[in-house]
N, C-alpha and C positions, 0 to 999 in steps of 0.2 A: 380031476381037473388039473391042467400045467400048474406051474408057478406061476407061469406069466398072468395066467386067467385069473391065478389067488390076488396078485398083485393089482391085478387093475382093481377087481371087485373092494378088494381094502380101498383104493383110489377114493374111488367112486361113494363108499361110503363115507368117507372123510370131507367128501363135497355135497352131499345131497342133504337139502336144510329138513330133512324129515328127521334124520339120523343122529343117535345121542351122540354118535362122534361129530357132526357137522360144529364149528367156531363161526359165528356171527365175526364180520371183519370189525365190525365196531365194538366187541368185546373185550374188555380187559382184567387185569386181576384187581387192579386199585378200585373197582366197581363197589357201589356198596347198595346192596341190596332189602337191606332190610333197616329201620328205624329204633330198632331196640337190640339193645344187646345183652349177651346173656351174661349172667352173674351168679348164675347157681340155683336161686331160687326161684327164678322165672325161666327154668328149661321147658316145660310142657308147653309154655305159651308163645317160648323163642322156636322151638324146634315145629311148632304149626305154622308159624308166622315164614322162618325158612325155609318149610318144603314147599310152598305157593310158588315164588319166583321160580325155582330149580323146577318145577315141573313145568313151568311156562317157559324155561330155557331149554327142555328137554334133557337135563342135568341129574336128575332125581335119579333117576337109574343107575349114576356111579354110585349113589349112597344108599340103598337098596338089595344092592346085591344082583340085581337083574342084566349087568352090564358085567361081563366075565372078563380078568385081565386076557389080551391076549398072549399069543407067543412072541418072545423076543424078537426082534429080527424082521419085524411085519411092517407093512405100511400102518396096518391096523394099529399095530401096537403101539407106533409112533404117533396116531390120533387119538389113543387111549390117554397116552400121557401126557399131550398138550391139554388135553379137556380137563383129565387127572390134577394137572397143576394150575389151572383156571380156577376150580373149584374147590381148594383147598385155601386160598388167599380170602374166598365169598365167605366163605366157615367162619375163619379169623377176624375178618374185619366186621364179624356180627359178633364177638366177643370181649368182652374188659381185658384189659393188660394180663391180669395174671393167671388169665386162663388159656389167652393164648399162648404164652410165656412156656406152659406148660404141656401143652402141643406140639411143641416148637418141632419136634424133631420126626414126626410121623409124616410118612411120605404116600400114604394112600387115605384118600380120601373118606373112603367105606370105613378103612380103619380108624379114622379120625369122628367120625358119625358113632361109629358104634361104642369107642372111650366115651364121647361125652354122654351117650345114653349109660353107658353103664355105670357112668360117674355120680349124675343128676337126676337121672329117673328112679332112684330106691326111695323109699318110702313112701310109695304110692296111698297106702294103706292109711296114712296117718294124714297125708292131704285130706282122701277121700272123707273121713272122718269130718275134719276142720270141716271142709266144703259144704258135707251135708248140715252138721249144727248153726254152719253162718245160712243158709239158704231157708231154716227152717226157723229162727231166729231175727230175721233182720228186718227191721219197719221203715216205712218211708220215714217218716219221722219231717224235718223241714225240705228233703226233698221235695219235688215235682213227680205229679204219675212219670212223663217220662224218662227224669233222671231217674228213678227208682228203678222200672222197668230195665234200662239198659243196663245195671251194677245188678241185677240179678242177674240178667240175661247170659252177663260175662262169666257169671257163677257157673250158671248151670251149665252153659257151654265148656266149660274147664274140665267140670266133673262127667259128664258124658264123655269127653278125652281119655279121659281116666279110665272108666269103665264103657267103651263102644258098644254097641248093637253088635253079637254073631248070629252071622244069618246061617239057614242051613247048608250041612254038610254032606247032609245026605244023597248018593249017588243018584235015587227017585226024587224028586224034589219034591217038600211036602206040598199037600194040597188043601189044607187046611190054614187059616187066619190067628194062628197063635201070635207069630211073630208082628203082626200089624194090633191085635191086641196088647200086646206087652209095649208097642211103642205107645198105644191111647191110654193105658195106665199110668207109664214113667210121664207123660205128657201132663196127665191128672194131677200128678205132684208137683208139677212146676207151677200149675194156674191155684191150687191150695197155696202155696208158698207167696204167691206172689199177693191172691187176695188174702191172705193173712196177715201180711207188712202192709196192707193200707191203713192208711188213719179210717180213724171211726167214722167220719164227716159220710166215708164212701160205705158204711153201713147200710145203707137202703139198697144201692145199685148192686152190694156184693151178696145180697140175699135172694135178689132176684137174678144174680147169674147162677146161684148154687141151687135155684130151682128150676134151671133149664135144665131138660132130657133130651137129645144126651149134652153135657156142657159143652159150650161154644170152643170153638180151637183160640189156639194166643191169639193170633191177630186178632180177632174178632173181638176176644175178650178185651185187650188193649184198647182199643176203637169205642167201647161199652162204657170203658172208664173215663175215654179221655171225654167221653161227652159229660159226662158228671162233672168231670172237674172245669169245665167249659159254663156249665151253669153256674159250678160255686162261685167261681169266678166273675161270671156277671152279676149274679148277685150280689158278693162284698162290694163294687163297683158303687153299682149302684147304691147300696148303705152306705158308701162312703159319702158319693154325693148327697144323699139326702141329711147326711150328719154337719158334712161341712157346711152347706145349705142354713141349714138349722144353727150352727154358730154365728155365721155369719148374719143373720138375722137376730139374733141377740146381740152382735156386739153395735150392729149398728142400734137399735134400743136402747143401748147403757150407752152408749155415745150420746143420742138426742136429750134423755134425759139428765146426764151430765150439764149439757149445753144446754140445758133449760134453766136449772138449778145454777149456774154460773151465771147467766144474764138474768135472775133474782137475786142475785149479793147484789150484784152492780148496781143495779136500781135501788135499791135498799140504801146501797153507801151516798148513792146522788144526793137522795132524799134528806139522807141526815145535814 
């Protein structure tokens, strides 16, 4: 192929909004893309929470490794590095002062991606740990089923980060249901986990889920609980009013009788 043909095709990619080289005209670097910022100990949750917008910008790719620098001297190259320098400012302003601070001076994106992983992500092993003893441990306690639900939920979703599903690698693909089994197992421990942090109250309903065959998926199991606590609910309710009810029918008694006994002095005093 000419130069000239190289050079339009780089063009052309640097205009086509399919293309990880294509710039949205409304995009800028002062952009802030994400709501939280990292600080060290929230990387696994900054760096998921990150790679969402970048793949909706079609951005992901410089930090990935799937977007190859080009050669100097290209049009290509020249829409590598405006993109290159868009998304190294999206990085920074999703982190605290002294981690960008500390950045400062890396001029490729990928390279920038790949410091904070190798910075932040070591000790996986030791989260992992943490994660499982709090998920196997943790009781509603004055929570709500649904608060409960969603603070484990975010557990469990962390620690599947952690440790992902591989699927097979095999050049035959297998034909066989192991890997859909190992997800209905790992899934088994989450619906254990979760009806084992219910208060006692949900005793009835959690005996009759742990005696469905096969047990019901999350949602479903969620939906099971939340009628329960739907009933406890209208029942205190109701106890309530029947108690208030009930007081307020004594006090008007000790009222009357009061006032009965007050208009006997008086008479009494006339008389004397």
């Amino acid at each position: 192929m000419a130069s000239g043909d190289t050079a339009t095709t780089d063009t052309n990619e640097s205009q086509n909004p399919s293309s990880s080289f294509y710039l949205h005209p409304g995009e800028n670097p002062g952009a802030t893309l994400i709501n939280i910022q990292l600080d060290g100990a929230n990387y696994h949750a900054w760096s998921r929470a990150m790679k969402r917008p970048l793949i909706s910008k079609n951005k992901h790719k410089f930090l990935d490794g799937s977007v190859k620098t080009p050669k100097q001297g290209t049009a290509l190259h020249d829409a590598w590095e405006r993109c290159n320098m868009m998304v190294i400012p999206w990085l920074k302003r999703a982190m605290n002062a002294q981690i960008a601070q500390s950045v400062m001076y890396i001029e490729n994106a990928k390279d920038l991606w790949d410091d904070l992983r190798e910075r932040f992500s070591k000790g996986d092993h030791f989260r992992i740990s943490d994660l499982l003893q709090e998920l196997h441990s943790t009781k509603q306690g004055e929570r709500s089923v649904t608060d409960f639900f969603i603070d484990l939920k975010a557990l469990w979703e962390e620690l599947e980060s952690l440790r992902p599903m591989l699927g097979c690698t095999c050049k035959v693909k297998c034909e066989c249901d192991f890997i859909k089994t190992v997800i209905k197992h790992k899934e088994s421990e989450y619906i254990m986990c979760f009806l084992k942090g219910l208060n006692d109250v949900y005793g009835t309903v959690k005996t009759q889920i742990l005696l469905m065959e096969p047990l019901p998926g999350m949602n479903r199991l969620f939906s099971l609980v939340m009628q329960q606590e739907r009933q406890l609910v209208g029942h205190t309710i109701e106890a309530s009013k029947i108690l208030m009810s009930a007081t307020t029918t004594e006090d008007q008694r000790t009222s009357k009788s009061n006032n009965e006994n007050w208009k006997g002095q008086g008479r009494g005093k006339n008389k004397n």
